[in-house]
C-alpha distance (Angstrom), angle and dihedral (degrees) to the residues before:
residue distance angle dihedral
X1 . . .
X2 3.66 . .
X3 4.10 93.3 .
X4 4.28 103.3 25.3
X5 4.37 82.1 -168.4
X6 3.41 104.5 41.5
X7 3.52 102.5 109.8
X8 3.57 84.5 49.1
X9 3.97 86.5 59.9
X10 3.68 107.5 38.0
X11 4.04 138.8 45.1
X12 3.05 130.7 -133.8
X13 3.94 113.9 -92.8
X14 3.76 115.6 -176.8
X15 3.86 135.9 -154.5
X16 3.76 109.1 -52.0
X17 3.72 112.7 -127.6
X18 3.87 128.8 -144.3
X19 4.07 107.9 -111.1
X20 3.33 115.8 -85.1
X21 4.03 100.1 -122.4
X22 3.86 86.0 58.0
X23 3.53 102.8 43.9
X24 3.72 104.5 48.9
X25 4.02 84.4 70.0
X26 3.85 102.2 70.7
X27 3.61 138.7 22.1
X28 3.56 102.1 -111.0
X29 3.69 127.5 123.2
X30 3.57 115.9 -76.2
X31 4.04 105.3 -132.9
X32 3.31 125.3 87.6
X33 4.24 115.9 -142.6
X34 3.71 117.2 -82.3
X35 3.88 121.5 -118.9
X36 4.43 100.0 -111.5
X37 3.89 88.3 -138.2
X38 3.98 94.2 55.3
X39 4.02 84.9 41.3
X40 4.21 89.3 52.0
X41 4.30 82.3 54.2
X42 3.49 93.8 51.6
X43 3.82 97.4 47.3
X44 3.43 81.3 48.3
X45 3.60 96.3 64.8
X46 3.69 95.9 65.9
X47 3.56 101.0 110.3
X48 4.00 133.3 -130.3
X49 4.00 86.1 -112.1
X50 3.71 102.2 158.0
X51 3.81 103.2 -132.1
X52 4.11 108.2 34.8
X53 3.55 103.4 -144.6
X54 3.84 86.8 -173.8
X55 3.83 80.3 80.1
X56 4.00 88.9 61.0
X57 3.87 89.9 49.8
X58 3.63 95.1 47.9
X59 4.10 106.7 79.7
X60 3.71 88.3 -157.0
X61 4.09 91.9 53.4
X62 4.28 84.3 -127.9
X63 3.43 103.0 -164.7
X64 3.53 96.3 -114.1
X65 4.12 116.0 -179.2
X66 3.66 83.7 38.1
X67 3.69 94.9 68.6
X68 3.78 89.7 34.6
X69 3.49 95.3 68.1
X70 3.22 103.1 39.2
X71 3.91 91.6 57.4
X72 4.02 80.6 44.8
X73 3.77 90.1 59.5
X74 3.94 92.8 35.2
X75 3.78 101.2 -115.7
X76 4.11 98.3 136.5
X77 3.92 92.4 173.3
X78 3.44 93.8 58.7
X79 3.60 96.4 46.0
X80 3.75 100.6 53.1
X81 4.35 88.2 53.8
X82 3.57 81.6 56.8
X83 4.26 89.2 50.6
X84 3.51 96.8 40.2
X85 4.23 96.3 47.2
X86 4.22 89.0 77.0
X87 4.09 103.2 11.9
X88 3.83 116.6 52.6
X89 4.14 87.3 -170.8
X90 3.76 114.8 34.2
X91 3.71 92.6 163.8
X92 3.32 90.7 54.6
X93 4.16 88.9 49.3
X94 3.60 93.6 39.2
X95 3.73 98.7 58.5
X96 4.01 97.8 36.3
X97 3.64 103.5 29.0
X98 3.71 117.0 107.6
X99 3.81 87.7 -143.8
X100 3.26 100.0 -125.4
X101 4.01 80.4 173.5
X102 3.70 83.9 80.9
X103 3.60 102.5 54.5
X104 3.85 85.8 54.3
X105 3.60 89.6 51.0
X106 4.18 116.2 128.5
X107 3.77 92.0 -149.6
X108 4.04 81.1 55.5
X109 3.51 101.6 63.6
X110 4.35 87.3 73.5
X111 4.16 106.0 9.5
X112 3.62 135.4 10.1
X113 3.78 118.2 -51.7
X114 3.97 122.1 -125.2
X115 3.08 125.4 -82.6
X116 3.55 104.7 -105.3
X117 3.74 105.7 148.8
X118 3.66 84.1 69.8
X119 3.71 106.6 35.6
X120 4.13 75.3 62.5
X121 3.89 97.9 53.3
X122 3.62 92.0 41.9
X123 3.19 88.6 59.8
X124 3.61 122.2 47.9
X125 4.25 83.8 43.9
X126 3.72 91.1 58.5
X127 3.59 92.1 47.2
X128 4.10 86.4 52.1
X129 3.69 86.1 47.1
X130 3.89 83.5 59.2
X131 3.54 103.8 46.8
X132 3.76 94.3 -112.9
X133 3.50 103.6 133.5
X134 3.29 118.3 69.2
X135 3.74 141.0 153.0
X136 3.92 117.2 -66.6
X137 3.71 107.9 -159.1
X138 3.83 108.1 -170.4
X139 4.16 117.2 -106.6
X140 3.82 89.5 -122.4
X141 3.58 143.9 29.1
X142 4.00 120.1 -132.3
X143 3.39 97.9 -164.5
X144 4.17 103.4 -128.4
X145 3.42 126.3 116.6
X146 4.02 132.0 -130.9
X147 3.53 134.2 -171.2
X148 3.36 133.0 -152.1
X149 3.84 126.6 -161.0
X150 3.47 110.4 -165.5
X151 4.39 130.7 35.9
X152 3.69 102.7 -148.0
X153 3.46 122.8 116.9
X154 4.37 100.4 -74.6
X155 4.45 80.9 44.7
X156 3.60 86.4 50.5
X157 3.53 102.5 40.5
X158 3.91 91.4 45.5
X159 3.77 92.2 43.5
X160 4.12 88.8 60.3
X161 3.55 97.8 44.8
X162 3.91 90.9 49.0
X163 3.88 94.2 52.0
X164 4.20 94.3 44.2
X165 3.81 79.9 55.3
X166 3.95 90.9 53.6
X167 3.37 99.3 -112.7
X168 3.84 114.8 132.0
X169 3.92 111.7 -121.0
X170 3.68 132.2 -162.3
X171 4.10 115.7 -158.1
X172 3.93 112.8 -153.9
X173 3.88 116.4 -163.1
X174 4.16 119.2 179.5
X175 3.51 87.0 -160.9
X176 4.43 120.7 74.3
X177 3.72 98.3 -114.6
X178 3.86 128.3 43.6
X179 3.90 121.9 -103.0
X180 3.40 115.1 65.1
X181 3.98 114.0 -139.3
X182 4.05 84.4 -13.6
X183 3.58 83.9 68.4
X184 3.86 102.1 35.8
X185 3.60 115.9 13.7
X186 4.02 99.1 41.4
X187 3.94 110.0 81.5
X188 3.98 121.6 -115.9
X189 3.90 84.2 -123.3
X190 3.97 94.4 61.4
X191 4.30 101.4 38.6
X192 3.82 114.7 3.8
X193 3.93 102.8 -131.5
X194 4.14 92.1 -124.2
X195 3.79 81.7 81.6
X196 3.93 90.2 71.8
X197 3.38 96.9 36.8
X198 3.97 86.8 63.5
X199 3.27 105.1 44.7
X200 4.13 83.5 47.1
X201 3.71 84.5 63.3
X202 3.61 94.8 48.4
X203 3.94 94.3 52.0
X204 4.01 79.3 47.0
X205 3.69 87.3 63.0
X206 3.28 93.8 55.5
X207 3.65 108.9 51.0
X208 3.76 100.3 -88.6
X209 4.59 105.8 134.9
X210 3.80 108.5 -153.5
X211 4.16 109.2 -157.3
X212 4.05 93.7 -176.1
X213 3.94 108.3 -174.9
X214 3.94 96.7 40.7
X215 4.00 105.5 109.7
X216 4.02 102.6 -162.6
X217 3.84 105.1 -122.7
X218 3.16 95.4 31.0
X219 3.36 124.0 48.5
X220 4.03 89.0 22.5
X221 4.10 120.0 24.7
X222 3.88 103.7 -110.4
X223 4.08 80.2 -135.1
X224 4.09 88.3 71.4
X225 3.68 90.8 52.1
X226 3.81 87.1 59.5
X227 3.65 90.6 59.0
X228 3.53 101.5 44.3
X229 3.87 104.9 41.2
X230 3.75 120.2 55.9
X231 3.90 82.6 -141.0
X232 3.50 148.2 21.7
X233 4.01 137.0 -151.7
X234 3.25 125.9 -171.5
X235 3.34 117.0 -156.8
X236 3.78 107.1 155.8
X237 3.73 113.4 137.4
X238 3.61 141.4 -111.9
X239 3.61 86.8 -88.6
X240 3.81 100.1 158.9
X241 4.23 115.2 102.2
X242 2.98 124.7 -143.1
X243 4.61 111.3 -110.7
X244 3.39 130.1 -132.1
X245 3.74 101.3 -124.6
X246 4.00 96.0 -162.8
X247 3.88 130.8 118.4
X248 3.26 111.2 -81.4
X249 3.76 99.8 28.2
X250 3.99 89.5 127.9
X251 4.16 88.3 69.2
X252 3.95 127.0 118.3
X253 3.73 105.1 -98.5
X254 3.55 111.5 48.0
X255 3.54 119.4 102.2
X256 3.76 140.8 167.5
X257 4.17 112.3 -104.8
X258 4.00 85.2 -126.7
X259 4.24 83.2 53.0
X260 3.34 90.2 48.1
X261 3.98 99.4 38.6
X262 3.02 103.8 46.8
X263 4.23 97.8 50.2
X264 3.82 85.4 65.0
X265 3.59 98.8 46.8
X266 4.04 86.6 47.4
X267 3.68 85.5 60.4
X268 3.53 99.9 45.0
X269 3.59 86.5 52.3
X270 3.64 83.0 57.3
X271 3.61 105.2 -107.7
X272 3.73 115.2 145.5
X273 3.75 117.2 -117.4
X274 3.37 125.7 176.7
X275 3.82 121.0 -121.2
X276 3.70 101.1 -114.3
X277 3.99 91.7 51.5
X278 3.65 91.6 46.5
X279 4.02 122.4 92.5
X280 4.03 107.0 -134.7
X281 3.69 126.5 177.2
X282 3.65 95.9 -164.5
X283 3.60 114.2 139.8
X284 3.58 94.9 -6.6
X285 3.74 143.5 124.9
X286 3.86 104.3 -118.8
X287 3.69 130.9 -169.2
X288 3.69 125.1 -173.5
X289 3.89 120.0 -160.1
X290 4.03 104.0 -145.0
X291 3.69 136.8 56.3
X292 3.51 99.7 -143.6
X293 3.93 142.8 94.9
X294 3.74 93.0 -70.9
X295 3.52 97.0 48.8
X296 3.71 89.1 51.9
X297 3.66 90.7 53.8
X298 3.60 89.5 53.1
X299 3.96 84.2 47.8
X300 3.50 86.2 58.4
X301 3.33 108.1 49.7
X302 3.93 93.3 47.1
X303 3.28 89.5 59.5
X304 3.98 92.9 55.9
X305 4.01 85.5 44.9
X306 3.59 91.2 61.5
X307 3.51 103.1 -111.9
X308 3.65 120.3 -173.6
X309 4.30 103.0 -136.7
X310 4.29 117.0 -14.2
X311 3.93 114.3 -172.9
X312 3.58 118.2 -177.6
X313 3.90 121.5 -140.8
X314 3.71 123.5 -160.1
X315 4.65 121.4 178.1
X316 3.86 86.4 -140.0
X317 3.60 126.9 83.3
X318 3.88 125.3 -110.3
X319 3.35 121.1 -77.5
X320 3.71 119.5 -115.6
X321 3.88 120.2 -112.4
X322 3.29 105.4 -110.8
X323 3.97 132.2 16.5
X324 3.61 124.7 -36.7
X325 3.99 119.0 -132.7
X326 3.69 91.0 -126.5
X327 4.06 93.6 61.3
X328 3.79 91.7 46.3
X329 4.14 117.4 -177.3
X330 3.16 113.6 -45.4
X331 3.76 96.5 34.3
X332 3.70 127.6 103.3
X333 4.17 96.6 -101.1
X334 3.65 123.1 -133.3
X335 3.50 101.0 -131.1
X336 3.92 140.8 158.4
X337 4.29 94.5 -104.9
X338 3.53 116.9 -178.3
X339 4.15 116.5 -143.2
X340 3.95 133.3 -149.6
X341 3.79 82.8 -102.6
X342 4.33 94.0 54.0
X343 3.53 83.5 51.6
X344 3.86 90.1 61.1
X345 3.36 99.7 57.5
X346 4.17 145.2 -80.3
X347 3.49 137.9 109.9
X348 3.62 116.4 -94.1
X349 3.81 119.6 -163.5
X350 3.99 133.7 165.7
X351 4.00 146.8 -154.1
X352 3.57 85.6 49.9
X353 3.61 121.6 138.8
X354 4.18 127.9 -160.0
X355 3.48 99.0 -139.6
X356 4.26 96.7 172.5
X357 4.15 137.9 -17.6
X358 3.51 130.9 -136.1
X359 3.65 135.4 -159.9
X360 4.34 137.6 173.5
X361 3.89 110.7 -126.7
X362 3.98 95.4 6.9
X363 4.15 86.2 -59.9
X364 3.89 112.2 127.5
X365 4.18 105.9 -117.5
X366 4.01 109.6 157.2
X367 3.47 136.9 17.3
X368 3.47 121.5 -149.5
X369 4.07 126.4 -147.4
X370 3.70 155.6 158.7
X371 3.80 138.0 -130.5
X372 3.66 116.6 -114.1
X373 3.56 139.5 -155.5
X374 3.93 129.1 -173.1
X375 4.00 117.0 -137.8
X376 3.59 136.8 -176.4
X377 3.78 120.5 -106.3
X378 3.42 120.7 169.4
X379 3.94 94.7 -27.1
X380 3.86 85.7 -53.3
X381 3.96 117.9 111.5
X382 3.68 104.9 -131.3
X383 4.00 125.4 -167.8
X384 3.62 116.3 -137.2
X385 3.75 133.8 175.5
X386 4.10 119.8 -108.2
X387 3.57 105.1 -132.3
X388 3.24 126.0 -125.4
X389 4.06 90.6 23.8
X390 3.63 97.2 99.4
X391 4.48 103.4 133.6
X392 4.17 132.6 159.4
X393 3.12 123.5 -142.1
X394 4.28 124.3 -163.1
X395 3.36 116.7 -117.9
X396 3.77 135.0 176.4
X397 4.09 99.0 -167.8
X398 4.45 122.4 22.1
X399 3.64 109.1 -160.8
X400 3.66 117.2 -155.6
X401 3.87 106.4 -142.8
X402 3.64 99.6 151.3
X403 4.04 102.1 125.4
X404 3.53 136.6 -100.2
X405 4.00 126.4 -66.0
X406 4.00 86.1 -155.9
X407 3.56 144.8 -88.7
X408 3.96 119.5 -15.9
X409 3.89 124.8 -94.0
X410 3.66 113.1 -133.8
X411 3.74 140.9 88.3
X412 3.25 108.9 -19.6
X413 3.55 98.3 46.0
X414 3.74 88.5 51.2
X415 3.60 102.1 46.7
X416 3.89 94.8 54.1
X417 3.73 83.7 43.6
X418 4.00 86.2 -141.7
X419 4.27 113.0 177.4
X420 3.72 118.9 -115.0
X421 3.83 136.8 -140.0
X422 3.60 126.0 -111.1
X423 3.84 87.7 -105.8
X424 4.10 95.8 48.4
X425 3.62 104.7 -94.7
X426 3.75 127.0 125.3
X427 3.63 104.6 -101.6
X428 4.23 124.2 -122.1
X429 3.67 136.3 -168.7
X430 3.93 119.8 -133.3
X431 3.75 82.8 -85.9
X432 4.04 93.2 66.1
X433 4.13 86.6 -114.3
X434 3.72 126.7 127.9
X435 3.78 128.8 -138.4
X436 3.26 85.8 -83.8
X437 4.12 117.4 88.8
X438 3.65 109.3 -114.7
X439 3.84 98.4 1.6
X440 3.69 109.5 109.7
X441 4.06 131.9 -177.3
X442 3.66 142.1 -135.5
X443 3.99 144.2 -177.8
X444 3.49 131.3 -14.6
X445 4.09 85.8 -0.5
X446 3.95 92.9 80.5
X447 3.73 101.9 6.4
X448 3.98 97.8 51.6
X449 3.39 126.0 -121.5
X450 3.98 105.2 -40.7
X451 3.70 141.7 136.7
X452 3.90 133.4 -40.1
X453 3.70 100.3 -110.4
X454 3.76 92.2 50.8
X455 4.19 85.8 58.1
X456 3.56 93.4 48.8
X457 4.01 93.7 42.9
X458 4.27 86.6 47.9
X459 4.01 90.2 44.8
X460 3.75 85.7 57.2
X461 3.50 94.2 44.7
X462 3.40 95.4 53.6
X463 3.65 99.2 49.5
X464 3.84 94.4 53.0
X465 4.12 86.4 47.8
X466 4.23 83.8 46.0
X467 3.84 92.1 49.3
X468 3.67 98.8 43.8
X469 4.09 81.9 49.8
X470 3.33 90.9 52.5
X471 4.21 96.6 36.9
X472 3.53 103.3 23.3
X473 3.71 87.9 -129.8
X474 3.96 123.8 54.0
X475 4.09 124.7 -156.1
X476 3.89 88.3 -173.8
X477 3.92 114.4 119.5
């Protein structure tokens, strides 16, 4: 490594974040630029550790120390070839990612690990701030057509691999922009939208046709696709969230996060929508059911709405502070995180269960619930209600933010006549295809809904599994 001591020398200094008071009044992103000396420092504490177990944590298998060093020793072109041979969209990962590099960190088994979530973003935008990355149309053209349903990241990242291999690819997006829940279910304040639209004109460059507002099995039989394309990947998400089967369910005022998310990001695309089909929290009492990422981003963007009081509810207990013996070093921890959007405000409480809503006039007014605890029986943890807990609570607007139970049944699942797993996901050999000849899979579509570098990493693998189909050999990484 380029400084053997320095994370000996130096601390760890993370991202620094725009103050609170300011940023809750726009939509822009909430970090402020990081000074290039204090970034060389914390490159420089990634340690000469012998076997990088950050490259076990990472999905993609980023080559971690590599880039670390180089930013140590200031040589930016180097480093982002080293970021762009396994991730096609680090600034996509390095803003969205959990950074499950970090947990896997050696420096993090005793003191804080680097910082390498933003050594990443740092960066792939410098080297756009260069010019460096630019379109790479491939030499020659083999002639075979792919499809791919679906433009989130594992459709995107499959898409570009395909083309730089020659292959001519085809993008299909239900929705009217390109993205999928990059574009519409991530927040303005945590990746400004201008970074898709980029890259879209990269993969432009290079062969890749987007046809945005085409939903496959709809709009065109999933069967014709078969017969025009020499391949297929599907790559549509686990787009299916998870209900709140309570009484009173049906009443005005609950919503879906990805309702809700993506009618703000609509209009700060500029779409016009009119007031009585848009979801505001302005000036009201807000509670969002589920403690994780997407209930923080609805957190988040309540806050910029102007909402009066949010709390957020989650049915699992809190997380302890720091790691858990059961997720050891280098597991992902369980622990009690705090995001941008905590930081804003709300009350966050667990073990609570919603056990019915109620509402004057068909409008949603109280929710009703029950403190839980989870006990052991017979090496099984059990939920059980606390007695004597039971509490309402007004509310003006429930958020459902509870996850995803997998990828939606409908047309195109049915017309391709593709099997399912016991859990709802398309199913996929060790080759990424389906039970279908020629039809592969990516992402959230046979994983279940999970994180952004685990899309990307699938999308890769299934274009090197697709091109070898198509090749019977495959120079893709």
């Amino acid at each position: 490594m380029g400084k053997p001591t320095g994370f000996l020398e130096y601390r760890r200094q993370g991202p620094l974040r725009r103050p609170v008071e300011e940023r809750i009044h726009d939509w822009l992103e909430i970090y402020e630029e990081f000074p290039v000396e204090t970034l060389r420092k914390q490159a420089a504490r990634c340690m000469d550790c012998g076997i990088p177990f950050c490259h076990q944590g990472c999905p993609l298998g980023n080559l971690i120390p590599d880039w670390n060093d180089l930013i140590y020793r200031g040589r930016w072109r180097e480093a982002i070839e080293r970021l762009h041979a396994t991730n096609n969209f680090p600034e996509f990962t390095g803003r969205l990612c959990p950074a499950p590099c970090e947990a896997a960190c050696v420096l993090g088994i005793n003191d804080d690990p680097v910082t390498i979530k933003l050594i990443e973003q740092s960066i792939v935008d410098y080297a756009w701030e260069q010019g460096w990355i630019v379109p790479q149309p491939p030499k020659v053209r083999t002639g075979k057509k792919v499809a791919v349903v679906g433009s989130g990241p594992a459709g995107l990242a499959c898409a570009q691999q395909l083309a730089r291999a020659g292959h001519s690819v085809t993008v299909f997006e239900r929705a009217d922009r390109i993205g999928g829940l990059l574009r519409y279910g991530i927040p303005d304040f945590k990746m400004r939208k201008y970074l898709i639209d980029r890259r879209i004109a990269q993969m432009e460059a290079e062969g890749v046709e987007f046809r945005p507002g085409v939903n496959v099995g709809v709009d065109i039989d999933a069967r014709e696709l078969r017969a025009q394309f020499d391949a297929i990947c599907l790559a549509a998400g686990a787009t299916q969230p998870r209900d709140l089967q309570v009484p009173g369910r049906e009443l005005r005022g609950v919503y879906f996060a990805m309702e809700y998310l993506t009618l703000q990001n609509r209009r700060i695309a500029g779409d016009e929508i009119p007031d009585e089909q848009f979801i505001s929290a302005k000036g009201k009492k807000v509670i969002i059911l589920g403690g994780g990422d997407t209930g923080a981003d609805c957190l988040g963007t309540a806050h910029r709405q102007g909402a009066r009081e949010v709390r957020q509810y989650e049915l699992l207990p809190r997380p302890p502070d720091t790691r858990p013996p059961e997720t050891p070093w280098p597991m992902w921890p369980n622990i009690f995180r705090v995001s941008s959007a905590h930081e804003e405000g709300g009350i966050r409480d667990y073990s609570i269960l919603t056990k019915r809503l109620s509402g004057e006039n068909g409008v949603l007014k109280k929710l009703h619930a029950v403190r839980v605890e989870f006990v052991n029986e017979n090496g099984r943890q059990v939920m059980r209600e606390i007695p004597g807990t039971e509490f309402e609570e007004d509310v003006d607007l429930l958020l459902l933010a509870m996850g995803f139970v997998g990828p939606e049944r409908g047309a195109l699942i049915e017309q391709l006549g593709v099997e399912l797993t016991e859990r709802g996901t398309v199913k996929a050999d060790e080759n990424k295809m389906t039970s279908v000849e020629g039809v592969f899979v990516a992402g959230d579509m046979t994983r279940g809904a999970s994180l952004i570098v685990w899309a990307i990493a699938e999308g890769r693998a299934a274009a090197r599994n697709i091109d070898r189909y198509l090749m019977g050999e495959t120079v893709l990484p």
